[in-house]
C-alpha positions in Angstrom: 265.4 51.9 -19.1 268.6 54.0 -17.9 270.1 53.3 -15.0 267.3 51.1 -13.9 264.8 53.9 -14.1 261.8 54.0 -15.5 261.0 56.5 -18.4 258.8 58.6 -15.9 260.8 58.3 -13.3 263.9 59.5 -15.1 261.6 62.4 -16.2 261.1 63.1 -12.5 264.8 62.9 -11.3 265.6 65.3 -14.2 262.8 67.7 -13.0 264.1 67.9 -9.4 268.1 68.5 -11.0 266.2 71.8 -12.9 264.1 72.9 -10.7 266.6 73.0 -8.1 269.5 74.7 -10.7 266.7 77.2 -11.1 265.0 78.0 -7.6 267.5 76.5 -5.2 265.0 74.3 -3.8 263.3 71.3 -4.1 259.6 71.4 -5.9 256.4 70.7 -3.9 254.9 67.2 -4.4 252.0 69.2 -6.5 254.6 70.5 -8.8 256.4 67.3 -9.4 252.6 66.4 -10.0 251.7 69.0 -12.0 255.0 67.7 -14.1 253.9 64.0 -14.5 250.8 64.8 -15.2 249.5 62.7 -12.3 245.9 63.1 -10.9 247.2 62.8 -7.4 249.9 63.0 -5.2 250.0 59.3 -4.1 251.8 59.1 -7.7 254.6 61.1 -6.5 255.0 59.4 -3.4 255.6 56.4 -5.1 257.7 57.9 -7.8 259.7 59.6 -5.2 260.2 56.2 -3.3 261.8 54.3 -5.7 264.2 57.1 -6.9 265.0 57.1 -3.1 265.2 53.4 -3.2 268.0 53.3 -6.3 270.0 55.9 -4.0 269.4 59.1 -6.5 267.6 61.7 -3.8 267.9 61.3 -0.4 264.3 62.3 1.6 264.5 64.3 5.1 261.0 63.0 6.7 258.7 65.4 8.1 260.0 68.6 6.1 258.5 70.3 3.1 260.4 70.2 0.1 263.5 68.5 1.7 264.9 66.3 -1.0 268.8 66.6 -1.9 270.0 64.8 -4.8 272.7 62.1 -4.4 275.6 62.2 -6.4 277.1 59.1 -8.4 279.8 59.0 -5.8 277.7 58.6 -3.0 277.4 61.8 -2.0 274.8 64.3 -1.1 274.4 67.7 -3.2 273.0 70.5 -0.4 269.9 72.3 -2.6 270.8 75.6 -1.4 274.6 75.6 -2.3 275.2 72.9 -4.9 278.2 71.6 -2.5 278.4 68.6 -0.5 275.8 68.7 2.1 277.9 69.0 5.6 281.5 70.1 3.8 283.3 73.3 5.1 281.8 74.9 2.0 277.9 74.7 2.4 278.3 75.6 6.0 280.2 78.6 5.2 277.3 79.2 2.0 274.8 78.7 5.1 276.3 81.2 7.7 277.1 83.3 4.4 272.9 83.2 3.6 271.9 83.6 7.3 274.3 86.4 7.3 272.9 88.2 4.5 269.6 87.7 5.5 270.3 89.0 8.9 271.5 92.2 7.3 268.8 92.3 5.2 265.8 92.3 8.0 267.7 94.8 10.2 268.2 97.6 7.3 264.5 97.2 6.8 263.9 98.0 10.7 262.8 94.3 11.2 264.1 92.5 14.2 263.3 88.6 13.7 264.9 85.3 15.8 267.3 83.6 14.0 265.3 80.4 13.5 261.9 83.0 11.7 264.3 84.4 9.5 266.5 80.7 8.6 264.6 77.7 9.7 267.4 76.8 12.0 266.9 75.6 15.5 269.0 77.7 18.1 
């Protein structure tokens, strides 16, 4: 076992790293499923618990695919940016996005509140 893991449950911390260099988000709990090969969710959960646990993701309750990966240092990896959740950086990746986004709904002619188009409170 590395790092105290399991085999599956290095599996599934390895997963969450790809999928999130690929889509920039976290997979669904039927994906990471779908990945073990697990006939339920309840699977996951449990999975997901103890790599929480060990201090590898970090889970925001009550949100869909809100997991970030914790560095070795201690610190928190935003999924969107890749940067320290928090730092001067992600922030400025976040108002960059909401920016862009922004720009992007009012060329089309769409006029949406800032918390449709970002998932941000205002």
């Amino acid at each position: 076992m590395t790092m105290g893991l399991t085999r599956l449950q290095l599996d599934l911390l390895g997963f969450i790293e790809s999928y999130f260099a690929e889509h920039k988000i976290a997979p669904s709990f039927d994906e990471m499923r779908d990945f073990a090969g697990l006939s339920s969710k309840e699977g996951v959960f449990r999975l997901v618990n103890a790599l929480e646990e060990r201090g590898f993701i970090r889970r925001l309750r009550k949100r869909a695919r809100a997991i970030e990966l914790v560095h070795k240092d201690g610190v928190v990896v935003c999924f969107h940016c890749g940067n320290p959740a928090g730092s001067k950086a992600c922030r400025a990746a976040a108002d960059l996005d909401r920016a862009l986004r922004n720009s992007s709904l009012q060329d089309a002619g769409q006029t949406v509140r800032p918390s449709a188009a970002t998932g941000v409170r205002t």
